[in-house]
PDB file with SEQRES, HELIX, SHEET and CRYST1 records, atoms N, CA, C and O in Angstrom:
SEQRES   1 A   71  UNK UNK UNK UNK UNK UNK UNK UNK UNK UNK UNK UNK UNK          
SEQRES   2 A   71  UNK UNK UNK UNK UNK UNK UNK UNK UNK UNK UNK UNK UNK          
SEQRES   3 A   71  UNK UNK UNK UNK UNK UNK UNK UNK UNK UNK UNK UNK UNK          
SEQRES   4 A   71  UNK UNK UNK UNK UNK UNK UNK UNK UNK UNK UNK UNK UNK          
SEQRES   5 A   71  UNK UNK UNK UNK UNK UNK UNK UNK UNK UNK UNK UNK UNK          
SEQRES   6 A   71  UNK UNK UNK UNK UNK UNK                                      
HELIX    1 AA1 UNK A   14  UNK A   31  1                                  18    
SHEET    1 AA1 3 UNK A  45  UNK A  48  0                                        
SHEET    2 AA1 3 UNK A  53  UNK A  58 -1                                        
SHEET    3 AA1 3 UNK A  65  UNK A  69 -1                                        
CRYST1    1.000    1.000    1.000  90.00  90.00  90.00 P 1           1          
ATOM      1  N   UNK A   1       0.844  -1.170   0.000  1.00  0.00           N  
ATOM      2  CA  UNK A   1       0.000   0.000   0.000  1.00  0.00           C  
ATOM      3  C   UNK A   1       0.886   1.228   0.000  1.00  0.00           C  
ATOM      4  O   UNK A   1       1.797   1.319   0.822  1.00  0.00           O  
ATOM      5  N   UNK A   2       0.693   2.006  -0.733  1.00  0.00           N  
ATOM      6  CA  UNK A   2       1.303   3.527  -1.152  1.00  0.00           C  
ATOM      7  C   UNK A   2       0.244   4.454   0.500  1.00  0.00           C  
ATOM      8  O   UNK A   2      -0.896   4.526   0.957  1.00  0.00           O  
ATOM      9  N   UNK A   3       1.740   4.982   0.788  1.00  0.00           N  
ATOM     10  CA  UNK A   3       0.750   6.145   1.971  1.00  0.00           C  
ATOM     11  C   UNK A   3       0.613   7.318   1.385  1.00  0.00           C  
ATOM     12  O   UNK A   3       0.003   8.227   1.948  1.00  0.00           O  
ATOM     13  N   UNK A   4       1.174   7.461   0.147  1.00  0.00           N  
ATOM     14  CA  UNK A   4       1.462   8.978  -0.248  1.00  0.00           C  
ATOM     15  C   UNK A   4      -0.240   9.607  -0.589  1.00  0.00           C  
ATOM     16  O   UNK A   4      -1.248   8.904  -0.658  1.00  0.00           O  
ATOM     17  N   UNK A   5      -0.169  11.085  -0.761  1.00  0.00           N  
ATOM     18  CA  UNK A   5      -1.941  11.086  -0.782  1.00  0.00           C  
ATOM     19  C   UNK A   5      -1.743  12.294  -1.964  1.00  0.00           C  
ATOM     20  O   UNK A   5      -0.890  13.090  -2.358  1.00  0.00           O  
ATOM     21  N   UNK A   6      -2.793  11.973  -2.179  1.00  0.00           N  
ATOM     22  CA  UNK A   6      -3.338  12.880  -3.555  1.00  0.00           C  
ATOM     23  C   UNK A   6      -4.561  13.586  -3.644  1.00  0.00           C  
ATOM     24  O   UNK A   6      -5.449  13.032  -4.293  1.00  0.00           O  
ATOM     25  N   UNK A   7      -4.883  15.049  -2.966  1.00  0.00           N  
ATOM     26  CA  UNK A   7      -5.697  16.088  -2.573  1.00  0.00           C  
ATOM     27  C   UNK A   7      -6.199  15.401  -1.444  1.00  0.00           C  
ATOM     28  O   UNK A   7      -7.399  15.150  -1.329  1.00  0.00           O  
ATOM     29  N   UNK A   8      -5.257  15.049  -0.512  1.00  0.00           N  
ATOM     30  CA  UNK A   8      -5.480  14.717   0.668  1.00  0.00           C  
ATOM     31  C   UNK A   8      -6.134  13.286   1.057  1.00  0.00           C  
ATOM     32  O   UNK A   8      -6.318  12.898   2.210  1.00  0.00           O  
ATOM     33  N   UNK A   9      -6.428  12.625  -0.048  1.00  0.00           N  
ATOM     34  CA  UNK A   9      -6.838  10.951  -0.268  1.00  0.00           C  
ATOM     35  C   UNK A   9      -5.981  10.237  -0.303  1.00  0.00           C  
ATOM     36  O   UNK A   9      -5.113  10.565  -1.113  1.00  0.00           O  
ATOM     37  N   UNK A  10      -5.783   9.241   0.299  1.00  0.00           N  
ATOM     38  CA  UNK A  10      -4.701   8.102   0.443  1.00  0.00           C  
ATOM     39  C   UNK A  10      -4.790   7.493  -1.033  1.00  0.00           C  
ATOM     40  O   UNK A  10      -5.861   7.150  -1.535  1.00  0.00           O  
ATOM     41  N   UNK A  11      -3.760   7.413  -1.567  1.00  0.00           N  
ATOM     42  CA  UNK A  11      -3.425   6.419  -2.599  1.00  0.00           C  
ATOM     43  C   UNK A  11      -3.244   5.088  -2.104  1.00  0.00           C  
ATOM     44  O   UNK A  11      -2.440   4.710  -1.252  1.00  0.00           O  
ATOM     45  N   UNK A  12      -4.345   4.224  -2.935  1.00  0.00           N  
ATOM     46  CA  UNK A  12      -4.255   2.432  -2.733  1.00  0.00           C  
ATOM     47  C   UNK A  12      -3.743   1.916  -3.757  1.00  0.00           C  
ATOM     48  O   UNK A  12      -3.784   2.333  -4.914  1.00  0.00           O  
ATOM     49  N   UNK A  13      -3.266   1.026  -3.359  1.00  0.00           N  
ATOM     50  CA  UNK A  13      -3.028  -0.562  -4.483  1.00  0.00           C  
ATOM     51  C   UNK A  13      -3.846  -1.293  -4.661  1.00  0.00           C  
ATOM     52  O   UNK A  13      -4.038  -2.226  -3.880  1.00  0.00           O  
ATOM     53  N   UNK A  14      -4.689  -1.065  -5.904  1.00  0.00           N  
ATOM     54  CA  UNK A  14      -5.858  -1.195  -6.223  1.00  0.00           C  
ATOM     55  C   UNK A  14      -5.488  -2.846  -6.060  1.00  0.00           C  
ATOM     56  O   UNK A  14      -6.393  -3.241  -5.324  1.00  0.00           O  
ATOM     57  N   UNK A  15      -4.901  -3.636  -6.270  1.00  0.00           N  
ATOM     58  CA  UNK A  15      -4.946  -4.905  -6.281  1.00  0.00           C  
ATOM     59  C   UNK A  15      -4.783  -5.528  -5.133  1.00  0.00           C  
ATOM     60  O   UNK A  15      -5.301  -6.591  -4.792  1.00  0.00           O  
ATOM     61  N   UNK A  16      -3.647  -4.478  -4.202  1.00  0.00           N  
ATOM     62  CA  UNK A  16      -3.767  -5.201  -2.672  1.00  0.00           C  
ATOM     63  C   UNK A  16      -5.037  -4.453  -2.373  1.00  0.00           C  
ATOM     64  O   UNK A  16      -5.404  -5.224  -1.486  1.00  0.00           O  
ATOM     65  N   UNK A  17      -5.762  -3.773  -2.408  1.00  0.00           N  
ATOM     66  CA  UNK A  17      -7.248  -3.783  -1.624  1.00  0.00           C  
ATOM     67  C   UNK A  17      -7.997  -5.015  -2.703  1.00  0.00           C  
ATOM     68  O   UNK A  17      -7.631  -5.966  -2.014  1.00  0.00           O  
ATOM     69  N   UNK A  18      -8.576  -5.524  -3.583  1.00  0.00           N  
ATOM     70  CA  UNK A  18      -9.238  -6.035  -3.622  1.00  0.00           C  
ATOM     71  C   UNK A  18      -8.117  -7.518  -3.190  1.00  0.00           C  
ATOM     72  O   UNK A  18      -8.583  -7.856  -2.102  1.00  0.00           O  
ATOM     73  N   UNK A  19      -7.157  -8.317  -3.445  1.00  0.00           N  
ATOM     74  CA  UNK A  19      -6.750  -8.996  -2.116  1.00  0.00           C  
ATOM     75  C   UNK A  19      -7.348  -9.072  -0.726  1.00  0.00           C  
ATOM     76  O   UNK A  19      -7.911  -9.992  -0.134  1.00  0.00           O  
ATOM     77  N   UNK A  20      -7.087  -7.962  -0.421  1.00  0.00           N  
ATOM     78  CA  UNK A  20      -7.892  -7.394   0.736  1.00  0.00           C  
ATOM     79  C   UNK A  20      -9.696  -8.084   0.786  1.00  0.00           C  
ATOM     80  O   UNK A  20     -10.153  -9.006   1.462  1.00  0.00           O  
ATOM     81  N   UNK A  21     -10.163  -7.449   0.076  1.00  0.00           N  
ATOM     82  CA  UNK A  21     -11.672  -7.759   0.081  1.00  0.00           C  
ATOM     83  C   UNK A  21     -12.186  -9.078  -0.404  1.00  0.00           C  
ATOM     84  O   UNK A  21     -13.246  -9.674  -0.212  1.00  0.00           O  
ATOM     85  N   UNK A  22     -10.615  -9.473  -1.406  1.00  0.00           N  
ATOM     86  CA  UNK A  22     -11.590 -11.504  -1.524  1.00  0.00           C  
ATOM     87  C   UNK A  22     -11.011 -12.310  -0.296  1.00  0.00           C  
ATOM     88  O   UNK A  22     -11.716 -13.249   0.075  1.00  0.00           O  
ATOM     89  N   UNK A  23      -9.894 -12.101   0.356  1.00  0.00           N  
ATOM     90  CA  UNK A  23      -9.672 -12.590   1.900  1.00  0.00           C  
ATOM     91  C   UNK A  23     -10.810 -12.376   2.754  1.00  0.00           C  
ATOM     92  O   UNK A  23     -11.456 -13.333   3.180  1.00  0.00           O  
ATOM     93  N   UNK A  24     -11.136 -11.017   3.072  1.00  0.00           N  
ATOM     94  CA  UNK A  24     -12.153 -11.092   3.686  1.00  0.00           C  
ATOM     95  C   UNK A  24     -14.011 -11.414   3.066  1.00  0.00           C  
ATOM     96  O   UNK A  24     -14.889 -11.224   3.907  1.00  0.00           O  
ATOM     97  N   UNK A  25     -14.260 -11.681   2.238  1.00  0.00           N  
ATOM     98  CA  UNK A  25     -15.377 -12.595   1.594  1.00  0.00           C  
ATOM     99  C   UNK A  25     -15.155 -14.153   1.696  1.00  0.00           C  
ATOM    100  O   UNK A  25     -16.090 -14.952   1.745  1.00  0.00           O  
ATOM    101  N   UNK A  26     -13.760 -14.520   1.725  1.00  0.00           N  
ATOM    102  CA  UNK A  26     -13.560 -16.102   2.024  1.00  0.00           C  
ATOM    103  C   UNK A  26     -13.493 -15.881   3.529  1.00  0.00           C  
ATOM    104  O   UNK A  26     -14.353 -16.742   3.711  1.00  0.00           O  
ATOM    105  N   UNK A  27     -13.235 -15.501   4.681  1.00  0.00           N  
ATOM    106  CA  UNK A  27     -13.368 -14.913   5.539  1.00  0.00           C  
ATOM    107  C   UNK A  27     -14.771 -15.213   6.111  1.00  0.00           C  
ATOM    108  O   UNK A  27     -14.999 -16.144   6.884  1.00  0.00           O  
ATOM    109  N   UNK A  28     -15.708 -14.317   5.648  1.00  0.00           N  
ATOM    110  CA  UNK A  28     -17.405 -14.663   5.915  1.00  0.00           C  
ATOM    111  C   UNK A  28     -17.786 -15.697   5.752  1.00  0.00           C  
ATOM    112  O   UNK A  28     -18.438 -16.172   6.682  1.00  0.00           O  
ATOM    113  N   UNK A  29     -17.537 -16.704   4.285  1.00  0.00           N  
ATOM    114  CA  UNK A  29     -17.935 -17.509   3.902  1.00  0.00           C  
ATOM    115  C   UNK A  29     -17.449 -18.836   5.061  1.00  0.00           C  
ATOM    116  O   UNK A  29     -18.367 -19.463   5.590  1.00  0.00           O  
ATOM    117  N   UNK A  30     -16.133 -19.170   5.372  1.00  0.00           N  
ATOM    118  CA  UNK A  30     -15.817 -20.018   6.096  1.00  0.00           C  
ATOM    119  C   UNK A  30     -16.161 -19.801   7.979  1.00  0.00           C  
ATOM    120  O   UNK A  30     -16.760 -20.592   8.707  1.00  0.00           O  
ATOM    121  N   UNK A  31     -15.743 -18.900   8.230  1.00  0.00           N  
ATOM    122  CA  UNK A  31     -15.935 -18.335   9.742  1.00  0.00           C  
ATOM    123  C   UNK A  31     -16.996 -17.870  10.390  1.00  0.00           C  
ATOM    124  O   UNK A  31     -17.349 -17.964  11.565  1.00  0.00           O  
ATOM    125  N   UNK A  32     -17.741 -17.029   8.871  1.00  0.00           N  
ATOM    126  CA  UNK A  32     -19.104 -16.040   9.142  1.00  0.00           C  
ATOM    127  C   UNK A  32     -18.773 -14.749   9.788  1.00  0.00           C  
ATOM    128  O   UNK A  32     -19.666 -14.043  10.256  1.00  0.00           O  
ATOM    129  N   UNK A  33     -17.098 -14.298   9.845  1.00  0.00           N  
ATOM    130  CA  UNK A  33     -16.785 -13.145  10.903  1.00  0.00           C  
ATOM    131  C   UNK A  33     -15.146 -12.835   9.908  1.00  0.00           C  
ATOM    132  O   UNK A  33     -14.490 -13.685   9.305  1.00  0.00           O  
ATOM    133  N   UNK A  34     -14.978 -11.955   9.984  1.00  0.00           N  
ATOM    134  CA  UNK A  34     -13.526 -11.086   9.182  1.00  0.00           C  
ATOM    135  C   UNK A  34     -13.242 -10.580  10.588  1.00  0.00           C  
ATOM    136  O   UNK A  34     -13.961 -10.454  11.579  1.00  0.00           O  
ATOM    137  N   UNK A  35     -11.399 -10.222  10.245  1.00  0.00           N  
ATOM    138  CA  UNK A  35     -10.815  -9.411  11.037  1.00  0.00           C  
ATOM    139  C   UNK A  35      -9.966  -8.208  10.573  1.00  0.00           C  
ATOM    140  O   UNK A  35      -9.172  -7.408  11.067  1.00  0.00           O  
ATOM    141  N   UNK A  36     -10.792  -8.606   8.821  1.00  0.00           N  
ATOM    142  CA  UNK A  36      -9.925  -8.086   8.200  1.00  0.00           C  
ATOM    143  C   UNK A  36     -10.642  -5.696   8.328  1.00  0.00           C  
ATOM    144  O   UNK A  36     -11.695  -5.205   8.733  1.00  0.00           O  
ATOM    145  N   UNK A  37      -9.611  -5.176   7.859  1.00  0.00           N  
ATOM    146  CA  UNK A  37      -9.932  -3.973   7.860  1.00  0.00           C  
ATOM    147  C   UNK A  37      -9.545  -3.419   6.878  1.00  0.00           C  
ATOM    148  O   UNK A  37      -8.558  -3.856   6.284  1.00  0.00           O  
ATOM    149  N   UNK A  38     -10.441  -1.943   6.301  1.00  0.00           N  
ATOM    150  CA  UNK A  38     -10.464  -1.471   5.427  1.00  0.00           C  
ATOM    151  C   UNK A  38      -9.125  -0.846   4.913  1.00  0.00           C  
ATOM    152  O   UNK A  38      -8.795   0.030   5.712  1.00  0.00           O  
ATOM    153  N   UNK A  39      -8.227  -0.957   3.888  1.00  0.00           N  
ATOM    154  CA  UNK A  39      -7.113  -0.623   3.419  1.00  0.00           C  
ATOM    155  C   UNK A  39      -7.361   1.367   3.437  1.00  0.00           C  
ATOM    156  O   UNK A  39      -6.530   2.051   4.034  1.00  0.00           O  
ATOM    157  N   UNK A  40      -8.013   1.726   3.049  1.00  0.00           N  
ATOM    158  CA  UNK A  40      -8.405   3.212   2.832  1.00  0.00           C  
ATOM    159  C   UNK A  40      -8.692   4.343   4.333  1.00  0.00           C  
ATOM    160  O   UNK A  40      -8.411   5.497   4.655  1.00  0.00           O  
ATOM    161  N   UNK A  41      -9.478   3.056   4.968  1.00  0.00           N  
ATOM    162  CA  UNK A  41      -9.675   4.138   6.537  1.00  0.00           C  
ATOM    163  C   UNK A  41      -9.058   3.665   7.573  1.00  0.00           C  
ATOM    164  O   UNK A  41      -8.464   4.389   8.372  1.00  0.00           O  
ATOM    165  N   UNK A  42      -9.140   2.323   7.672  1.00  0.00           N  
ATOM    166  CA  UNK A  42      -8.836   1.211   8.697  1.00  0.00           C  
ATOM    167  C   UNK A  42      -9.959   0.828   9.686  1.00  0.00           C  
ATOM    168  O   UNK A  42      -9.813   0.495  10.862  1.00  0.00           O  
ATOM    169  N   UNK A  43     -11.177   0.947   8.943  1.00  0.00           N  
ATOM    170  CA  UNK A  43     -12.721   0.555   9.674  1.00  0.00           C  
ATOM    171  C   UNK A  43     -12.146  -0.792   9.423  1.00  0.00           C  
ATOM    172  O   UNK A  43     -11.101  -1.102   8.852  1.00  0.00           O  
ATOM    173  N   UNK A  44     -13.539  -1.901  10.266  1.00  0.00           N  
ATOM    174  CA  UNK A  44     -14.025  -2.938   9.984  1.00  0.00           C  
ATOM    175  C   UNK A  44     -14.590  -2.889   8.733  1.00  0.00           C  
ATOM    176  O   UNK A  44     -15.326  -1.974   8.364  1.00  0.00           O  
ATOM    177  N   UNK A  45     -14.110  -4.338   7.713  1.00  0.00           N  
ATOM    178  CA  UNK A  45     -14.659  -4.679   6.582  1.00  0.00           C  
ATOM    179  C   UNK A  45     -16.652  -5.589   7.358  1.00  0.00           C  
ATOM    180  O   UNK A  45     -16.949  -6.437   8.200  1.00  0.00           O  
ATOM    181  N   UNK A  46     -17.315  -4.802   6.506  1.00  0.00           N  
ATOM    182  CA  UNK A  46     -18.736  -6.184   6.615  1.00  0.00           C  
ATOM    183  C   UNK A  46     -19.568  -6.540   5.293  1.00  0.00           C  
ATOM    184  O   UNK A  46     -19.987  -5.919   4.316  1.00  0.00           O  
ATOM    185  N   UNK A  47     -19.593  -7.906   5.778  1.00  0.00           N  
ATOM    186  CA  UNK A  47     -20.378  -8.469   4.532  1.00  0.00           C  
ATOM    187  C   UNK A  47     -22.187  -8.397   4.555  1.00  0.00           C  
ATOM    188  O   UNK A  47     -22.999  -8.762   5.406  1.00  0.00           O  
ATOM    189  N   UNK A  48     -22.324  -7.849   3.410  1.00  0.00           N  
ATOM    190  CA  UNK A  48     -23.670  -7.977   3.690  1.00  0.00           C  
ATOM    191  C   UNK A  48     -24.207  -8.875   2.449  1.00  0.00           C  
ATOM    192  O   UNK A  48     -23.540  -8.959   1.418  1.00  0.00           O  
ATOM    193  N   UNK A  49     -25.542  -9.589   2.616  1.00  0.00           N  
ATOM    194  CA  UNK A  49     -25.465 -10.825   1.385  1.00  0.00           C  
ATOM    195  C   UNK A  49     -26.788 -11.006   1.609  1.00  0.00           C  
ATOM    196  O   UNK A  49     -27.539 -11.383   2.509  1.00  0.00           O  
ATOM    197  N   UNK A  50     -26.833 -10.542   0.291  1.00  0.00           N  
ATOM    198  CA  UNK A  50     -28.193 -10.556  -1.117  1.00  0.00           C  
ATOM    199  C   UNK A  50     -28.882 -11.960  -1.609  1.00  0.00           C  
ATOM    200  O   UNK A  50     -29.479 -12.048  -2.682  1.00  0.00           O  
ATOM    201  N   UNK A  51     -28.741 -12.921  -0.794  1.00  0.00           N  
ATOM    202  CA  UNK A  51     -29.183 -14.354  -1.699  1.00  0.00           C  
ATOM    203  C   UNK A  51     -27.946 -14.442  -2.868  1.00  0.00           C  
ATOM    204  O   UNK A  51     -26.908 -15.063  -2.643  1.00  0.00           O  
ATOM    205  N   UNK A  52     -28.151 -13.883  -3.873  1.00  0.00           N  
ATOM    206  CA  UNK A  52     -28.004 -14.758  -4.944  1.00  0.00           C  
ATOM    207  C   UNK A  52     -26.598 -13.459  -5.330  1.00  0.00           C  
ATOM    208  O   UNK A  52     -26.214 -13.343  -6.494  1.00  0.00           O  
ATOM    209  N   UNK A  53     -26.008 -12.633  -4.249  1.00  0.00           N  
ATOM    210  CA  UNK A  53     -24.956 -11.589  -4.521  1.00  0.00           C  
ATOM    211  C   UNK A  53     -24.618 -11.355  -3.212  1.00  0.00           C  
ATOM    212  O   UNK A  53     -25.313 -11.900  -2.355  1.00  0.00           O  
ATOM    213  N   UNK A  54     -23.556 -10.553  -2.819  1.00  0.00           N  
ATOM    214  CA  UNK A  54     -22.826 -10.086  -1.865  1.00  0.00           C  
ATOM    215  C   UNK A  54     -22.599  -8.447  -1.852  1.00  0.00           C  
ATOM    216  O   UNK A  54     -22.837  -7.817  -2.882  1.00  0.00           O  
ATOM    217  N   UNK A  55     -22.226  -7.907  -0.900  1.00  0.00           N  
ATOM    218  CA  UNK A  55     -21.301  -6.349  -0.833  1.00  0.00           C  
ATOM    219  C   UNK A  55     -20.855  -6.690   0.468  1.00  0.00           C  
ATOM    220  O   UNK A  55     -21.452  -7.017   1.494  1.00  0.00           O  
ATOM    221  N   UNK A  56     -19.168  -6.471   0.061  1.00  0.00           N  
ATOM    222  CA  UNK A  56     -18.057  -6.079   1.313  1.00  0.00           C  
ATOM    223  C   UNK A  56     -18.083  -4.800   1.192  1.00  0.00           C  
ATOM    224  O   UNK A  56     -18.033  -4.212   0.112  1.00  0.00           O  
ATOM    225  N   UNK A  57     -18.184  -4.137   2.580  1.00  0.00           N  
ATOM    226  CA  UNK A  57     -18.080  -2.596   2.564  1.00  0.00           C  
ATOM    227  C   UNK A  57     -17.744  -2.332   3.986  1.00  0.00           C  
ATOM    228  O   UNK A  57     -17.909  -3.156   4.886  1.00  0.00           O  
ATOM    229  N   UNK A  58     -17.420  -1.525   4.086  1.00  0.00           N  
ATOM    230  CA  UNK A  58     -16.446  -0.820   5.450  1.00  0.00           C  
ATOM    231  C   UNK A  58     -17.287  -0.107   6.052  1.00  0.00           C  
ATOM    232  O   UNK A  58     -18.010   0.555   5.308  1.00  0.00           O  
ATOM    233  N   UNK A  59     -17.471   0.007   7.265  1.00  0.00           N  
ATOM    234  CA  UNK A  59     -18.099   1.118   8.668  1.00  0.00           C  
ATOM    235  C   UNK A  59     -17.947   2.021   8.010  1.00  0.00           C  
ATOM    236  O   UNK A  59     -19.115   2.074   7.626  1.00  0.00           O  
ATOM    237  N   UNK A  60     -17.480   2.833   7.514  1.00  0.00           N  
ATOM    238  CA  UNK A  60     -17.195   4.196   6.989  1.00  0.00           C  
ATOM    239  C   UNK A  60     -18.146   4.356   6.023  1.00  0.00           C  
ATOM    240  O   UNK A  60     -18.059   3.658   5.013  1.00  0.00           O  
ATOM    241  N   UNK A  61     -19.361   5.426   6.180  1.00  0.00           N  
ATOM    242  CA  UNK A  61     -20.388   5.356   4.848  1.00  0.00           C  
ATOM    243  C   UNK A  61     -19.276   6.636   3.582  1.00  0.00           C  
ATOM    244  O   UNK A  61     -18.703   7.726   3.602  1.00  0.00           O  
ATOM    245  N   UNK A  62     -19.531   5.658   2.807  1.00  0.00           N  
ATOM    246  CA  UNK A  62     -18.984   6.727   1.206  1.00  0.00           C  
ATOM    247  C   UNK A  62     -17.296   6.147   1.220  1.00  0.00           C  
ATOM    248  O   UNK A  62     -16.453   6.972   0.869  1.00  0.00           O  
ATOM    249  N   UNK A  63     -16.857   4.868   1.586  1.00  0.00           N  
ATOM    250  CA  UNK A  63     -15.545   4.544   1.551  1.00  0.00           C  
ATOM    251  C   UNK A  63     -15.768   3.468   0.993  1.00  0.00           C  
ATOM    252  O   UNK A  63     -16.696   3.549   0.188  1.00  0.00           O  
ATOM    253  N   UNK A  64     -15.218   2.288   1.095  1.00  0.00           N  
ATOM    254  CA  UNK A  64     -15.377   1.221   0.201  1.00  0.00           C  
ATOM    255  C   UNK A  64     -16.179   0.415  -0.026  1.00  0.00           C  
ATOM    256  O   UNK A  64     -16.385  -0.351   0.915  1.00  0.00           O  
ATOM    257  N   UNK A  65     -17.093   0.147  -1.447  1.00  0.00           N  
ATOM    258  CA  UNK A  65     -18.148  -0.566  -1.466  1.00  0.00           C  
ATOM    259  C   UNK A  65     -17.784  -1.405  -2.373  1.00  0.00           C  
ATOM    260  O   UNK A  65     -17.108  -0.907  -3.273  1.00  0.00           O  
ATOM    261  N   UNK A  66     -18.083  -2.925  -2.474  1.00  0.00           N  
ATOM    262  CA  UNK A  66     -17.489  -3.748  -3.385  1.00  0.00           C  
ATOM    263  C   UNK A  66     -19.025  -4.806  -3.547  1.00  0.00           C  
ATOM    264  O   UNK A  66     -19.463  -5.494  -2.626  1.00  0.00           O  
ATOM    265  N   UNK A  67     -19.629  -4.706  -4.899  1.00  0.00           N  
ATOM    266  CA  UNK A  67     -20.867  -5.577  -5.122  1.00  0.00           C  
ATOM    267  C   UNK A  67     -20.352  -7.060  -5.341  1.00  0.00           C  
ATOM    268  O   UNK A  67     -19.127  -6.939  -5.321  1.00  0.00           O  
ATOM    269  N   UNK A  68     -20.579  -8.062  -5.489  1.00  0.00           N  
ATOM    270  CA  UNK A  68     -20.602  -9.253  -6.320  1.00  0.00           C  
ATOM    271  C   UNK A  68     -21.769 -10.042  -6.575  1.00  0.00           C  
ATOM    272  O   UNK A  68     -22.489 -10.508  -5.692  1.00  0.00           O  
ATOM    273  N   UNK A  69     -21.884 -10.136  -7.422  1.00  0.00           N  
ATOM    274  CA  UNK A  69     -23.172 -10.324  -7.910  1.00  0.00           C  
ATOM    275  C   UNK A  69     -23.064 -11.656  -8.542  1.00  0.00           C  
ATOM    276  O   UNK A  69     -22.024 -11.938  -9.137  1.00  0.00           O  
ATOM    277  N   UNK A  70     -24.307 -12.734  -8.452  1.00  0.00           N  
ATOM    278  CA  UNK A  70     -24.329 -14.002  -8.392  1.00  0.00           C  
ATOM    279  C   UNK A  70     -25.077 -14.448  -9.497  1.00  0.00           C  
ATOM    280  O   UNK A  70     -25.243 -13.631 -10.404  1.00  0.00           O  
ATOM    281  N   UNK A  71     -25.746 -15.993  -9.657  1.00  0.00           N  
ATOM    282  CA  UNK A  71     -26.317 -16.150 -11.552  1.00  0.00           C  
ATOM    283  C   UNK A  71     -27.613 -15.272 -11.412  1.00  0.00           C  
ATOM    284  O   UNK A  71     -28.336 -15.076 -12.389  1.00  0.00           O  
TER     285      UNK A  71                                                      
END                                                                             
């Protein structure tokens, strides 16, 4: 992860955060509980789940929202 910031926003590694977010979705799936935390704020990651889709998203409203969507 890059700390450097850009108009005052943390620059991510777009690939280590989503790393980040399929650890913690295998995470839910096996345990039902993450420990993992948000790369951008450092909230708790939570899963919330749609039947037939998912969203990992962080305590922080307007910070990271990640859909996955199912058949």
């Amino acid at each position: 992860m890059d700390i450097n910031t850009n108009d005052g926003l943390p620059v991510i590694d777009e690939k280590a955060e989503m790393e980040n977010v399929d650890k913690a979705a295998e995470d839910y799936l096996e345990k039902g509980t993450t420990d993992r935390c948000c790369l951008r704020c450092g909230t708790k990651l939570i899963l919330d789940d749609y039947g037939s889709g998912y969203v990992i998203r962080c305590e922080t409203k307007d910070c990271l929202y990640v859909t996955f969507r199912g058949i």
